[in-house]
N, C-alpha and C positions, 0 to 999 in steps of 0.2 A: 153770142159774142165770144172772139175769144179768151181765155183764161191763162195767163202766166207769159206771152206773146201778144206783140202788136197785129202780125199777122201783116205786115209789111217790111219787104224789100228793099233797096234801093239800089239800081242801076244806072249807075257814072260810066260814058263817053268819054275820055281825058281828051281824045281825040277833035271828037266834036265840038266838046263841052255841054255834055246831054245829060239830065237827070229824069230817068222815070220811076215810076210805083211799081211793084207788083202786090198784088195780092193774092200767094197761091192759097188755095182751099185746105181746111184744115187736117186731110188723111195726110200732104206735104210735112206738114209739121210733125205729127206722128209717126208719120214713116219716118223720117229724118232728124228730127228733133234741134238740129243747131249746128256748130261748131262744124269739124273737117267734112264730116257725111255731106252737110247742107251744100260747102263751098265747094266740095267735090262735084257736088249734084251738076254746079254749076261751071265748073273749069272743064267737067269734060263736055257739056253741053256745046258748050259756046267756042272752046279753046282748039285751035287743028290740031294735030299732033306734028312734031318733030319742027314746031317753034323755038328760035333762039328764048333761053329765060329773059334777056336782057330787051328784047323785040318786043312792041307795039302790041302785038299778037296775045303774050304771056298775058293771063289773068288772073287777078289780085282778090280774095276777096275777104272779107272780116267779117266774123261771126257769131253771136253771141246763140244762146239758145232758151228755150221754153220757160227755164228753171230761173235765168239769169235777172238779179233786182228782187228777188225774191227775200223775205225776210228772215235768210237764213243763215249760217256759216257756212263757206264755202262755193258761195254761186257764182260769184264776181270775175268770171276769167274769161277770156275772147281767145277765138282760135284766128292764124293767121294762113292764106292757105296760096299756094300758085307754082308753078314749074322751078325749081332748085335752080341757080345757077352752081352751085356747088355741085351737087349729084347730077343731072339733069333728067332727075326723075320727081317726085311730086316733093315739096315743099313744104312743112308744119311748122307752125309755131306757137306756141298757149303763153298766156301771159293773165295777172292779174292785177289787183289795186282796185282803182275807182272810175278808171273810163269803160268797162264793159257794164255797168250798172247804170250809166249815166247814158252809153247809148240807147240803151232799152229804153229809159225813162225819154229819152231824145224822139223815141216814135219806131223805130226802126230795129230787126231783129238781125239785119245784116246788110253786108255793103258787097257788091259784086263791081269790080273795076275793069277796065279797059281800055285801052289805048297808048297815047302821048300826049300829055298837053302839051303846049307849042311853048308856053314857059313855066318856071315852076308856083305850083297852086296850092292852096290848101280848102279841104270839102267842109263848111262849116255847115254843121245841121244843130236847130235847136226848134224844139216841139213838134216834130214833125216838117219844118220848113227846110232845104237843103239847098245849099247854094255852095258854087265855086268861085274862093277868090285868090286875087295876087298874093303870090308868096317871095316873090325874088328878092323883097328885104331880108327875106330869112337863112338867103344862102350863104354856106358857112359858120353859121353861129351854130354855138354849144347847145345844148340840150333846155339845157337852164334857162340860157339867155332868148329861147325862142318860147319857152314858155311866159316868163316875163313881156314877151315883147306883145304877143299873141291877149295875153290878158290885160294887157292896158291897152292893145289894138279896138277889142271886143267889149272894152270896160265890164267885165265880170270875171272875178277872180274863182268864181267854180266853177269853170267850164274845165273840162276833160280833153287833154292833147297825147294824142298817139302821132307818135314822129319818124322820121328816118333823123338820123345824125348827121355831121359833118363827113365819116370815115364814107357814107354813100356817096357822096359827093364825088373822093378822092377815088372810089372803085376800089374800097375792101370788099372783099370779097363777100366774110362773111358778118357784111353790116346786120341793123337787127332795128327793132324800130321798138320804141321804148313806150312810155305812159307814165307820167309823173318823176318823168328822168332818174327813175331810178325801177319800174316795173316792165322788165326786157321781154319782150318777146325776140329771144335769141332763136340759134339753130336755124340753118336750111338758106341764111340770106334772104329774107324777105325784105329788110332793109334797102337792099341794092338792087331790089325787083321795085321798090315804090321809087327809090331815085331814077331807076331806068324810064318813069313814065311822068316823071317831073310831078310828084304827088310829095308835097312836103311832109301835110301831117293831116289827120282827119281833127276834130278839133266839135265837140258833140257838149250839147245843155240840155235840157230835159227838166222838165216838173210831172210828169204822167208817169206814175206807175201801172202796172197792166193790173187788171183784176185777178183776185187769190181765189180758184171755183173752192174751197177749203181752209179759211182761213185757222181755223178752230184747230184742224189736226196740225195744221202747219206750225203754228204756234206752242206746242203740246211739245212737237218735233225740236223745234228752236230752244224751249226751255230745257229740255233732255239732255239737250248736249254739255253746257256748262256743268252739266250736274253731275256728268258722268267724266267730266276731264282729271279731276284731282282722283279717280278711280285705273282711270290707263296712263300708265309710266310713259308710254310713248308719250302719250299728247301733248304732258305734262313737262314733259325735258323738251317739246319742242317747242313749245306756250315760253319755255325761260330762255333757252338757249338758242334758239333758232335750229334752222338745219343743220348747223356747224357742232349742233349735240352729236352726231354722228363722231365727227374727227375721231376721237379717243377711241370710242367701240371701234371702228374700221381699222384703225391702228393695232387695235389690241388683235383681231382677226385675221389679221394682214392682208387687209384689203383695202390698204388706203395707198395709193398710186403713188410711185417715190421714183425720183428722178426719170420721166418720162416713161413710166410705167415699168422701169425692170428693174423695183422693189415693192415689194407689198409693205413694208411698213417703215414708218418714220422718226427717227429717232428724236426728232423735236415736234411731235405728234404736239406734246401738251402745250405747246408754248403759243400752237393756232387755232385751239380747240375752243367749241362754242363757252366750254365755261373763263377762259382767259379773254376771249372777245367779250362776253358780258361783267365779269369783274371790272376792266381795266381801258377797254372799247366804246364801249355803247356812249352815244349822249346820256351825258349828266351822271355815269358812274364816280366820278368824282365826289359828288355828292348825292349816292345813293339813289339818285333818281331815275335808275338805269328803266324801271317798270312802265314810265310815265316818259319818260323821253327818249328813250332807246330802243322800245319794239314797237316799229308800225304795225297796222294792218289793211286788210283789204276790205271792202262794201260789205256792213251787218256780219264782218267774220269777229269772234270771242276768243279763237287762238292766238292771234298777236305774234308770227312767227315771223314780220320782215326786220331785220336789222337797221339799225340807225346810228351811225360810227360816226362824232366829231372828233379833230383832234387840232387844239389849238396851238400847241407847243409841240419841240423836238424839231425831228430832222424833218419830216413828214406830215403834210399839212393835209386834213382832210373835212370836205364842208359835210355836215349833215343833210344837204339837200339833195345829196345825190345815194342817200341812203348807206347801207353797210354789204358786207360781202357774205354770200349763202356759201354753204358748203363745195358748191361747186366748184366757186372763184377762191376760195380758202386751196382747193386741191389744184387745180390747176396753175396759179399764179404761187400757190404756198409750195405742197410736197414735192410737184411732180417739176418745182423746179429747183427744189432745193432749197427753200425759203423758208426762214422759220423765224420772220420779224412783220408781225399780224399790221404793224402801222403801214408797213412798205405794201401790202397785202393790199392794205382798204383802202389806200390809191390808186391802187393799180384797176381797183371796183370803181371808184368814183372815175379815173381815166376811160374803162370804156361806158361808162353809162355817159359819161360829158359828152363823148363821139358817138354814141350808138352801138356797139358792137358785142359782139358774142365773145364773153368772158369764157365760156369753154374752149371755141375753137381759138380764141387768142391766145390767151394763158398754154395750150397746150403746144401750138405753133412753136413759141417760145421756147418750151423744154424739148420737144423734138429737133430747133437750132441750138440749144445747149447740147445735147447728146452729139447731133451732128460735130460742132466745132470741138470736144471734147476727146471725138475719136479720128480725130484729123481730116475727116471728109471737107471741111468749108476750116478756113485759116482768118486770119484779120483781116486780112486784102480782099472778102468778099462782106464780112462785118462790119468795115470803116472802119477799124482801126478798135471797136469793141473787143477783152476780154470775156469771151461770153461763155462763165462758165458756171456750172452747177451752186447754188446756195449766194449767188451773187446779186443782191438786189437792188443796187444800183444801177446794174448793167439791166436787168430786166426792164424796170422803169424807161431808161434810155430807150432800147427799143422797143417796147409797148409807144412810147410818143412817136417814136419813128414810122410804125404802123399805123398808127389811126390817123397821122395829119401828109403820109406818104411822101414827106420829105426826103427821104432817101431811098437811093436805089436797096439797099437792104431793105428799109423798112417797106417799101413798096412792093417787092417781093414775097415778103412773108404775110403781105395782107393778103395774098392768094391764097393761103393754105399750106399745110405741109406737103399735102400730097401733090401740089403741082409746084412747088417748090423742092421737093426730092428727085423729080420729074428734073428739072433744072441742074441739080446740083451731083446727080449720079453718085459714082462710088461707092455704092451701097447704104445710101440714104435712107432708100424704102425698108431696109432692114430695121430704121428707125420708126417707122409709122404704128402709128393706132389709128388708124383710120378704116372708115366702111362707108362706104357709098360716099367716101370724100369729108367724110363727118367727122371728125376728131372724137376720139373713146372720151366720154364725163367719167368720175373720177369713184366708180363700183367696178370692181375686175374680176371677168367674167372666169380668168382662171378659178377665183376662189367660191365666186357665186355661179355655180357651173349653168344655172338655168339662160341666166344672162348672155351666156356664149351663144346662144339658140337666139335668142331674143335681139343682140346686136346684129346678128348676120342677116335676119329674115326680116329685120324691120322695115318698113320701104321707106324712109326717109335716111338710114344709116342708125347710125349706134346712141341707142336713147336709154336713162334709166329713169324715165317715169313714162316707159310703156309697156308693163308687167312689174308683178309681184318680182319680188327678191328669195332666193332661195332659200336663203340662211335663216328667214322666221320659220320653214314649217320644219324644221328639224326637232326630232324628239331632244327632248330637255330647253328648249326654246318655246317651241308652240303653245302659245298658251290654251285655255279650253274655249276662250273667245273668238281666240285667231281662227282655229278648229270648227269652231259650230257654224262663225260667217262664211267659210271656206266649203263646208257640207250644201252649202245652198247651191255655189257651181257645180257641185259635180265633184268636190274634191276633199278626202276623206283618210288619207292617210299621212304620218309623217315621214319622210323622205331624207338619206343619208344626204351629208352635204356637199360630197365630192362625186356625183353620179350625175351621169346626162342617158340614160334610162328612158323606157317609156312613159314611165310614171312621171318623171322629171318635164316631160317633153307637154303631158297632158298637164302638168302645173305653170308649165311657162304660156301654154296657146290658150288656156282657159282664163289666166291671169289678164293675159295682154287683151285678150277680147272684153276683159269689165273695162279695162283701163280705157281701151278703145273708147269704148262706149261713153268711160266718164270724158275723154275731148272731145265727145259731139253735146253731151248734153251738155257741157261744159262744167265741170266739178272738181275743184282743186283735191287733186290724191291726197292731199293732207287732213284732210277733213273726211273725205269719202271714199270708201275703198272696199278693198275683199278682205280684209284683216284687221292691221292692228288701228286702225283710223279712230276717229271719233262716230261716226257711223257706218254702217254695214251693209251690205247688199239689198236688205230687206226695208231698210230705213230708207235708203236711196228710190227704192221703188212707190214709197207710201211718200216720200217728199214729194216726186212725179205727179203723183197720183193728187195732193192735195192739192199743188200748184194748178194742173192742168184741167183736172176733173175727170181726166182718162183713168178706165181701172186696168192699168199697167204692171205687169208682175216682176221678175228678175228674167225671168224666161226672156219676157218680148223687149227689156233691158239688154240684155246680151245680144239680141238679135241686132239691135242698133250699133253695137261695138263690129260686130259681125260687117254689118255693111258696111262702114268706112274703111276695117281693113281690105276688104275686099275690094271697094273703088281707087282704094290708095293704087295694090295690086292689079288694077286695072291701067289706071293711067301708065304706071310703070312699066306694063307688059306693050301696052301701045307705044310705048317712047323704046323697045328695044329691050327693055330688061327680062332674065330670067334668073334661074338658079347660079350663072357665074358672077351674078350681082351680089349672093346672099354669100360674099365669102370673109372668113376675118382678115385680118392683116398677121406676117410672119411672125411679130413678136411675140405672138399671144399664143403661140405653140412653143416658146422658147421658155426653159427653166424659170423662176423667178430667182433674183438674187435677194444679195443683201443677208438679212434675220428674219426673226417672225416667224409664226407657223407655216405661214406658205411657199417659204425659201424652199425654190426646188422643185414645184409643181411646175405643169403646164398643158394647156389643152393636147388630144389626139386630134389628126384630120379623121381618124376613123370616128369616133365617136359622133366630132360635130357631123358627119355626114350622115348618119344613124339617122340623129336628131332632124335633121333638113328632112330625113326621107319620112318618118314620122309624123314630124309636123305639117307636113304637105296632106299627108291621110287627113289627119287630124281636120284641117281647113277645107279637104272636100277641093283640092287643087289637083295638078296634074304635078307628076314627079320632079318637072323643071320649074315648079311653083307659081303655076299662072291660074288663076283663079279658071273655073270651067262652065258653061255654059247651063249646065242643071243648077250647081251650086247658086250662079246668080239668081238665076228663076225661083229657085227655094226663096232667098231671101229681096223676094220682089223687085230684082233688079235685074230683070230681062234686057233692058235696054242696052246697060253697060255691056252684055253678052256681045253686042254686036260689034262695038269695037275692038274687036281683038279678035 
């Protein structure tokens, strides 16, 4: 039998209206293990190449993996996968909370989608049974309001809803599809890839956990970690403060993105930093309760890092059920627009979690039209009569609503993206972008974390920063002897100056991204699991594997799985057209930084990053224009994907 897996599929027709089983055999799951690798397996299987993302055609799939339900910190995440409309190259999206645990428990280790239903539906599966019903009550409502509606539809209020939002409805672009209306699986549109096929929400109950082949070491594993959190500073600031503990540090570094990226630091850094969101933010900080009603978390996790912002009074009204704003939404909607009032902030969170959408690429949309209107490129007569300018948070709010419900030709515009909106508005627009493969830059600047500059440009999804290590920890006087000795297991062994894109640099960034890889197939939140400063380590991750599954799996044959998803990601891409003039940054990111801070003044070379690309291509066992190669695949038992390309 199997151990940590159902060892079942499910295969939805939207088309037809067809659900089958699969049951592949268990070397499938080993090979693959879950999350993008698995859905990859499947997109390129089934998928033609040089399908519209928005078409019939395009396929959807969700994906938990091996480890997922598991009784540990950290398992609980679902990967999202299917043709970008944004890029139109492959699609990712990770996300966590309580519906990836709940699918598993539901029977099911993934969902592979296709087609159009004829009107809109939602997949309800509960203990293995799967069924498609009407959803066309649901069109239109908020997040909130379809889970409410959904749970007195269903009469069980723990059932688990992953949804697309209203803003897919309207054709933002880069809609996102949520879980407990406030757990985003942002980035890449996957959102407006499930409205393209009339698929509301998948909507999953469960009572069956899969069998533990180890419950003994699993458990040994699970107790370790709380024991060791009040030991690592990291865990610890992020256990209190969430990921917006970051703010200050990235400030102090000047790597916190400040007015559309051209400043690295913030002169009202403290005022949206994780410790003023916890003081003064969180539910029940009023009355000290901030421990017990301000930080969520996600399925058997002990860190407790999601935010939970009410705010009953003031200008600015905000529900806790749509949770608090991560660091992300703090930088995009905060610095990079100029914003330094955390209330105006954590609506701006609850706005796109209500519609669905990706708080990175919206927030930054935003400051890239500030920048715009600023340097006289776009005027009011294409605004509607908005002042839209730097530090302004009412005007942001104003269009942030304009965007997600596409009432206005502005805001209907800017739900495309910058970059097809720069496209639109010329003048030297594009001089404004941070964008890469159409992806809006998250808020770690590659000028100053130089490895990142490698790591935005080769990503195949566009510009991510939780897929690799970050530079700035292996630096001597930083490194700790932890960070160092979990780091000696890849391969990697020394401390590295902080302003260098180097060979050494190049070998920290492709070894980095290939664990990370790895942890969104086997599905593993980076916050708990990683190559450094995490709660667990490289070696613990292979021994969690190993107890869950009862396979005796090392780091080695761990990398090798990160290995393969990059490499099918790079596959579908190479079949849709892409190569090395895909992996390129955007102009601003070779231009000075302004502003203060240490990093006023810096800026990438094209020689360097082109160093780097030609490095990293070695490195991966690619050809020079960065298409994965035919021996390479075959090493890593993926002859097949060979032949598409």
């Amino acid at each position: 039998m199997p151990h940590g897996y159902n060892g079942k599929i499910l295969h939805v027709d939207l088309t037809k209206g067809t659900l089958t089983v699969e049951t592949p055999p268990e070397q499938f799951y080993r090979t693959y293990m879950g999350g993008s690798a698995m859905g990859l397996y499947y997109i390129l299987k089934e998928m033609p190449a040089g399908v519209d993302p928005l078409a019939p055609e395009n396929v959807l799939t969700i994906f938990d993996s091996v480890t997922t339900g598991a009784s540990i910190s950290g398992q609980s995440r679902v990967n999202i996968n299917a043709k970008s409309p944004i890029s139109g190259g492959i699609g990712d999206s990770q996300g966590g909370g309580f519906f990836p645990a709940e699918l598993k428990f539901a029977g099911f280790d993934g969902i592979v989608l296709k087609g159009k239903a004829a009107k809109p539906v939602y997949l309800w599966i509960k203990d293995g049974v799967a069924a498609l019903k009407d959803a066309s009550h649901l069109a239109g409502k908020l997040t909130g309001e379809v889970d409410s509606a959904l749970k007195a539809e269903l009469g069980d209020d723990k059932i688990e809803i992953l949804q697309h939002g209203p803003a897919a409805e309207k054709g933002v672009l880069y809609s996102s599809m949520l879980s407990m209306s406030n757990r985003n699986n942002g980035r890449t549109g996957m959102g407006l890839v499930a409205a393209s096929k009339n698929l509301k929400a998948v909507v999953v109950r469960g009572t069956q956990k899969p069998a533990i082949a180890d419950q003994k070491s699993l458990t040994a594993l699970n107790r370790m970690g709380p024991k060791e959190m009040p030991n690592n500073p990291d865990m610890d600031g992020l256990a209190k403060y969430g990921t917006a503990s970051v703010v200050n540090p990235q400030h102090s570094m000047g790597t916190l993105p400040t007015r559309n990226y051209n400043e690295g630091a913030f002169e009202f850094a403290e005022d949206i930093s994780g410790e003023k969101l916890y003081d003064e933010y969180l539910r029940g900080a009023a009355e000290g309760k901030q421990d017990k009603l301000g930080r969520d978390t996600c399925y058997a996790c002990v860190v407790r890092c999601k935010r939970v912002v009410e705010l009953g009074d003031g200008k600015y009204k905000v529900d806790h059920y749509y949770g608090g704003p991560e660091y992300e939404t703090i930088g995009t909607f905060g610095s990079y627009c100029g914003i330094k009032d955390l209330a105006a902030i954590s609506l701006a969170n609850q706005i796109t979690n209500m519609y669905a959408v990706d708080s990175i690429a919206c927030g930054a949309t935003i400051a890239f039209a500030m920048e715009c209107f600023e340097k006289g490129i776009i005027t009011k007569e294409q605004t509607g009569g908005i002042e839209l300018k730097f530090g302004d948070a009412d005007a942001m709010l104003q269009v942030l609503n304009e965007i997600v419900t596409a009432s206005t030709p502005f805001g209907k515009l800017l739900g495309q993206g910058s970059e097809r909106v720069a496209a639109v508005w010329g003048k030297g627009a594009d001089e404004c972008l941070i964008t890469v493969k159409g992806a809006e830059a998250p808020a770690h600047m590659p000028q100053a974390k130089r490895s990142l500059a490698l790591i935005y440009a080769v990503n195949p999804f566009g510009a991510d920063h939780q897929s690799s290590e970050h530079d700035w920890m292996i630096e001597e006087g930083i490194a700790s002897d932890l960070y160092m000795s979990r780091l000696a297991l890849l391969g990697l062994n020394k401390t590295l100056e902080p302003m260098s894109l180097g060979a050494e640099k190049v070998k920290f960034a492709y070894l980095g991204e290939v664990f990370y890889s790895m942890l969104d197939t086997v599905e593993l939140c980076q916050f708990v699991w990683g190559p450094g400063w995490t709660l667990y380590g490289p070696q613990e991750t292979a021994d969690m594997v190993k107890a869950v599954t009862g396979w005796d799996v090392n780091v080695d044959e761990l990398m090798a799985v990160g290995e393969r998803r990059l490499n099918l990601m790079r596959v579908f891409n190479a079949r849709e057209g892409f190569d090395r003039k895909q992996d390129k940054l955007p102009k601003k990111f070779y231009k000075a930084l302004q502003g203060e801070g240490p990093t006023a003044g810096i800026a990438l070379t094209h020689e360097e990053v082109e160093f780097a690309l030609d490095e990293y291509y070695k490195l991966a066992g690619w050809t020079n224009d960065g298409k994965p190669t035919k021996s390479q695949l075959e090493k890593l038992d993926l002859a097949w994907a060979g032949e598409l390309i």
